[in-house]
TORLO-478644 format. One record per atom (N, C-alpha, C, O, CB): residue number from 1; chain; x, y, z. Coordinates in steps of 0.2 Angstrom, whole numbers. Last residue first. Glycine has a CB too. Layout:
NUM	A	X	Y	Z
...
***
This chain:
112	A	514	351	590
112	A	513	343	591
112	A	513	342	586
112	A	513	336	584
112	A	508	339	595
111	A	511	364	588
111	A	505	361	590
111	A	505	352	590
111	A	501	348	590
111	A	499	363	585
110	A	524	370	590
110	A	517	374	595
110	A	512	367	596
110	A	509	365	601
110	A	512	384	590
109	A	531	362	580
109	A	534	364	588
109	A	528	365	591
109	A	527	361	596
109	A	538	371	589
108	A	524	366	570
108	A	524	357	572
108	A	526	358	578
108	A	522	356	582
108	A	530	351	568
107	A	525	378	569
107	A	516	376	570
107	A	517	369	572
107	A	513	365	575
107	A	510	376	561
106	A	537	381	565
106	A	533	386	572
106	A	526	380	574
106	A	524	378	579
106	A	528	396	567
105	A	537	376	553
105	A	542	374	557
105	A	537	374	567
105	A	535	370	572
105	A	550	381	555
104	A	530	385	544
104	A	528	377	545
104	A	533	373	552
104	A	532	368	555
104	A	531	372	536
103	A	535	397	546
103	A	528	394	550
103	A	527	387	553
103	A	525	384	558
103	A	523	394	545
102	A	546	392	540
102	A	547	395	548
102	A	542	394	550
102	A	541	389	555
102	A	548	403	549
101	A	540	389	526
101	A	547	383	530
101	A	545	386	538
101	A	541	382	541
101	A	558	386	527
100	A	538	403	523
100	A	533	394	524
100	A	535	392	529
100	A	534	392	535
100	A	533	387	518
99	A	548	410	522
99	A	543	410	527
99	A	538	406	528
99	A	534	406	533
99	A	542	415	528
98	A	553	402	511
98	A	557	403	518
98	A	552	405	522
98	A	551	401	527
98	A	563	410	517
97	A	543	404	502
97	A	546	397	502
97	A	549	396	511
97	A	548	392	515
97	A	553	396	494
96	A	545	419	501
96	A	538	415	502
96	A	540	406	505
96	A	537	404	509
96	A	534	415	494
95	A	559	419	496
95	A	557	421	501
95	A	550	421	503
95	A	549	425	508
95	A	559	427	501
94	A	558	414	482
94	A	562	409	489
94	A	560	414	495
94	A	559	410	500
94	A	572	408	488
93	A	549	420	477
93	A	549	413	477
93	A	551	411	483
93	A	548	408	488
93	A	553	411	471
92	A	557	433	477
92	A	551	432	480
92	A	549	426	480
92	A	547	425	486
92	A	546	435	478
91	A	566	430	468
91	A	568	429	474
91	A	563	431	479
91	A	564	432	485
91	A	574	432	474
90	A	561	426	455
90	A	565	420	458
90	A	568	423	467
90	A	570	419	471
90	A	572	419	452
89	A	555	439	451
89	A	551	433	454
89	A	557	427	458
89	A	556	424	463
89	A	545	430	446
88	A	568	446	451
88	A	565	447	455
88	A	556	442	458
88	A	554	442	463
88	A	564	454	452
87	A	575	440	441
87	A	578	438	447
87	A	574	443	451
87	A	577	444	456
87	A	585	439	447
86	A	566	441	430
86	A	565	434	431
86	A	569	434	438
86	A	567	430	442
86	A	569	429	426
85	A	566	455	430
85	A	560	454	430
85	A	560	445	435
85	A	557	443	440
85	A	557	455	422
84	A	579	456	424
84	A	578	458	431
84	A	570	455	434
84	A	570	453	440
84	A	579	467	431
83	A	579	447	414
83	A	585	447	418
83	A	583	449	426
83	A	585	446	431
83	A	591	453	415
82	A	573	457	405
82	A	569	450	409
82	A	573	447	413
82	A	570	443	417
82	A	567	445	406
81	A	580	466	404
81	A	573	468	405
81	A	572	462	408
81	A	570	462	414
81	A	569	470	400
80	A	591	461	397
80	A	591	465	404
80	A	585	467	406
80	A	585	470	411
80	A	594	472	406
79	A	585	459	385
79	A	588	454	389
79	A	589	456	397
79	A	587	453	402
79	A	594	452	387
78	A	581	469	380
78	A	575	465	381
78	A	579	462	388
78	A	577	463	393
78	A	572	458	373
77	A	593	478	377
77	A	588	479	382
77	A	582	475	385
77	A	578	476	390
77	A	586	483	381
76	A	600	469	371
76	A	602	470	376
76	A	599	474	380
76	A	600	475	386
76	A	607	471	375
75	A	590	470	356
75	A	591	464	361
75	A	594	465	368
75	A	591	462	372
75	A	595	459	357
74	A	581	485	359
74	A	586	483	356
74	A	588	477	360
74	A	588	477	367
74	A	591	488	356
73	A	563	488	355
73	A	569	490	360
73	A	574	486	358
73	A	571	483	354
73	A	568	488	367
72	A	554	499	344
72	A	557	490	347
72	A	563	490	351
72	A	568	492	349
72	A	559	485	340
71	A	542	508	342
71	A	549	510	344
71	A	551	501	347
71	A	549	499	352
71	A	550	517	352
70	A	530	516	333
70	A	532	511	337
70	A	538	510	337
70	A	541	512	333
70	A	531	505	335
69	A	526	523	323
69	A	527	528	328
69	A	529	522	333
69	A	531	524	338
69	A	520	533	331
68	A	520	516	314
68	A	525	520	312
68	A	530	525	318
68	A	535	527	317
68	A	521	524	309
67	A	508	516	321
67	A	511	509	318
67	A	519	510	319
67	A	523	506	322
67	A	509	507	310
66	A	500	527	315
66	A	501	523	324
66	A	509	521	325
66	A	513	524	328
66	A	495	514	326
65	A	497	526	303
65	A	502	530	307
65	A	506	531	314
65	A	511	533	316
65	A	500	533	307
64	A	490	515	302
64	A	498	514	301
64	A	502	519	302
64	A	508	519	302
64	A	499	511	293
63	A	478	519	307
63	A	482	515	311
63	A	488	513	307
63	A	491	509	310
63	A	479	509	313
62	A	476	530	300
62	A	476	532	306
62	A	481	526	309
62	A	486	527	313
62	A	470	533	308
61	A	474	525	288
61	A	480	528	290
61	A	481	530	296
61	A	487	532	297
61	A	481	532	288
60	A	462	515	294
60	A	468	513	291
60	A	473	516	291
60	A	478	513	293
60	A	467	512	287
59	A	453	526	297
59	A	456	522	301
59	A	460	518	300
59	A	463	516	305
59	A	453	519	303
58	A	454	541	290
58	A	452	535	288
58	A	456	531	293
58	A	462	531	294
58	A	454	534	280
57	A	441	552	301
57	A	448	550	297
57	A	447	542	295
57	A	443	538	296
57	A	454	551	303
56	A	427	560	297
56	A	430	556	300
56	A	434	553	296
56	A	432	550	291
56	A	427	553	304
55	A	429	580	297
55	A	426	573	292
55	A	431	568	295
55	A	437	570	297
55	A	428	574	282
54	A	422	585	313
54	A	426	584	308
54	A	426	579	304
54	A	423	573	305
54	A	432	585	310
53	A	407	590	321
53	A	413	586	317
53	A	416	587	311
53	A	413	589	306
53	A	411	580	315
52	A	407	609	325
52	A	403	603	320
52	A	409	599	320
52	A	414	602	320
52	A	400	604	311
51	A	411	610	346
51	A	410	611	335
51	A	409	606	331
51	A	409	600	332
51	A	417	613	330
50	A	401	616	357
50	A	402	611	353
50	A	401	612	345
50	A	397	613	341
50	A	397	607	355
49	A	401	629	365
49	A	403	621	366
49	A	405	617	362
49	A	410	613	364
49	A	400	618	369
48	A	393	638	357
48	A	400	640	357
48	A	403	633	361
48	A	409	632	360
48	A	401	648	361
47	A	384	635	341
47	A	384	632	348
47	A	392	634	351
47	A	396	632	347
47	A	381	624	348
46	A	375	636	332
46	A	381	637	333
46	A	381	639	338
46	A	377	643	341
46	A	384	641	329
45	A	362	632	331
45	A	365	628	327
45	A	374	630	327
45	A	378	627	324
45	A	361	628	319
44	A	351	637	339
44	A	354	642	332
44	A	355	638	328
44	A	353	637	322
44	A	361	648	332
43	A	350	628	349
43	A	345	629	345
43	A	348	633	339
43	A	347	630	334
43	A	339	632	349
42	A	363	631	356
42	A	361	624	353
42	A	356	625	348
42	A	358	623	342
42	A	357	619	357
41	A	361	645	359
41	A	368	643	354
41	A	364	634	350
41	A	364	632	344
41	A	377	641	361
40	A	352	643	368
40	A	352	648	360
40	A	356	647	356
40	A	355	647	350
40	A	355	655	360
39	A	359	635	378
39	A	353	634	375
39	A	351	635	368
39	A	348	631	364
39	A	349	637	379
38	A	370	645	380
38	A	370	636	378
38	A	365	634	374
38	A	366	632	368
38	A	369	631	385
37	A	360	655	385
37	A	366	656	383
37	A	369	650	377
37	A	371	651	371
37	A	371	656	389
36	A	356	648	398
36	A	351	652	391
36	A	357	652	389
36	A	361	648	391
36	A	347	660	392
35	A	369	644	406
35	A	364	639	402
35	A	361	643	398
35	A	363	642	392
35	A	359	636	407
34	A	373	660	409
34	A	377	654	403
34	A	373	650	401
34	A	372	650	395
34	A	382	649	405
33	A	364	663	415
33	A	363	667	410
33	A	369	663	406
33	A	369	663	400
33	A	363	675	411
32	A	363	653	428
32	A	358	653	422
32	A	357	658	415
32	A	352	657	411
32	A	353	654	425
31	A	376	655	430
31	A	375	651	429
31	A	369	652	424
31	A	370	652	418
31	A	376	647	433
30	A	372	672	436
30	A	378	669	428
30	A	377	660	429
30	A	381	663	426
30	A	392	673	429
29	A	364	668	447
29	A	359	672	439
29	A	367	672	434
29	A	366	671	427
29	A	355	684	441
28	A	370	660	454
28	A	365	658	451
28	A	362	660	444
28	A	359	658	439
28	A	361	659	455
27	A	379	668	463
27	A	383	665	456
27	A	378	661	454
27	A	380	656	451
27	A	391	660	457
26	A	369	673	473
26	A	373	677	466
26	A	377	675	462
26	A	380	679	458
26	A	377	682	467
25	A	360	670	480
25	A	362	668	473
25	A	363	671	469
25	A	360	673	464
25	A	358	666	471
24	A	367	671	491
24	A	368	663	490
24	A	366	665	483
24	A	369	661	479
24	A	364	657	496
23	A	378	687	493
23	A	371	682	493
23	A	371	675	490
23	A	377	674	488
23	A	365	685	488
22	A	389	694	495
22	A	390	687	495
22	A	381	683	497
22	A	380	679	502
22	A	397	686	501
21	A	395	702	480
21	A	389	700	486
21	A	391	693	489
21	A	393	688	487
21	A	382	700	483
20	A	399	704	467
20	A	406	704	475
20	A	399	703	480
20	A	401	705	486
20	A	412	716	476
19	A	394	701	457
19	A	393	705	458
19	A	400	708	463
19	A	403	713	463
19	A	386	705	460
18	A	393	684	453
18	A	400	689	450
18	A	401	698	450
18	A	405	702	446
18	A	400	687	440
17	A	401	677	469
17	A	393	678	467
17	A	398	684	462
17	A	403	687	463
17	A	386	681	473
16	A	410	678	482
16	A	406	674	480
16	A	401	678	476
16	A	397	683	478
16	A	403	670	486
15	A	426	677	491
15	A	422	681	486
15	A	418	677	484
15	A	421	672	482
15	A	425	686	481
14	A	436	670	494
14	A	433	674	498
14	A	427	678	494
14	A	425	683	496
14	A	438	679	502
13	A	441	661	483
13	A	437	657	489
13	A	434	663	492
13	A	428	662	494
13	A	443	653	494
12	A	440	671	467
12	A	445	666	473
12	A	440	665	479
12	A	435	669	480
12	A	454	672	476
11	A	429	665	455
11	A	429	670	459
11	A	435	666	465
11	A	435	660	466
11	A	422	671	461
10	A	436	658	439
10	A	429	660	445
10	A	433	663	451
10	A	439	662	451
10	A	425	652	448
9	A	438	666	422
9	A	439	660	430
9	A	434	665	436
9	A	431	670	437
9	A	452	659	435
8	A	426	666	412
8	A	431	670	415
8	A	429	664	423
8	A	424	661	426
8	A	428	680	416
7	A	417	657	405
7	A	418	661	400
7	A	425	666	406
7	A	428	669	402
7	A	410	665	397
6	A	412	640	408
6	A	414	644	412
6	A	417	650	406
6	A	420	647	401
6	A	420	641	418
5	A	408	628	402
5	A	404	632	404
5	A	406	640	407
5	A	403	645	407
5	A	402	628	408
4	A	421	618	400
4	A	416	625	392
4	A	409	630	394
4	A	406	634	391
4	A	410	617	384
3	A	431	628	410
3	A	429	622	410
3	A	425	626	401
3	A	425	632	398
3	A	424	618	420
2	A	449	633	412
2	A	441	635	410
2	A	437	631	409
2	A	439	629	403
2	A	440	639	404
1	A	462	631	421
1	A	459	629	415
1	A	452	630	416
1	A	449	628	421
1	A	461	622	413
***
């Protein structure tokens, strides 16, 4: 993908600069002829990065369009949802509770 600076992908790893040199500043002078480039464009007022706004939407249809798009899941899925959720805290519960207990066991033995 083309970043908004870049007008052609960049060069594959063995090749440097958009001549085929491999001077350190041969991919200096297309960066700086994109920046000028950028620059002209800002100042003209048509700028090839950045388009005028669009008239801004009304946020009310926006948000009942949202709204619209909501999906409620069907009681036999709520319920298996929490079915599992509740039997997965309930059995971390007990297996924290279990390895208390061991410590707690370990530590009266070891320290009297």
């Amino acid at each position: 993908m083309l970043s908004p600076l870049q007008s052609t992908p960049p060069a594959p790893a063995g090749q440097a600069g958009a001549s085929g040199a491999g001077g350190a500043g041969g991919g200096d002078e297309t960066l700086n002829e994109r920046l000028a480039a950028l620059k002209q464009g800002a100042q003209s007022g048509d700028s090839p990065v950045v388009a005028p706004p669009a008239a801004a939407p009304n946020i009310f249809a926006a948000t009942a369009e949202e709204a619209r798009q909501i999906t409620v899941p069907s009681l036999p899925a709520v319920l298996g949802s929490t079915a599992v959720v509740l039997g997965i805290v309930a059995a971390s519960t007990l297996s924290i509770l279990g390895v208390n207990a061991l410590l707690s066991e370990a530590a009266s033995f070891l320290f009297g």
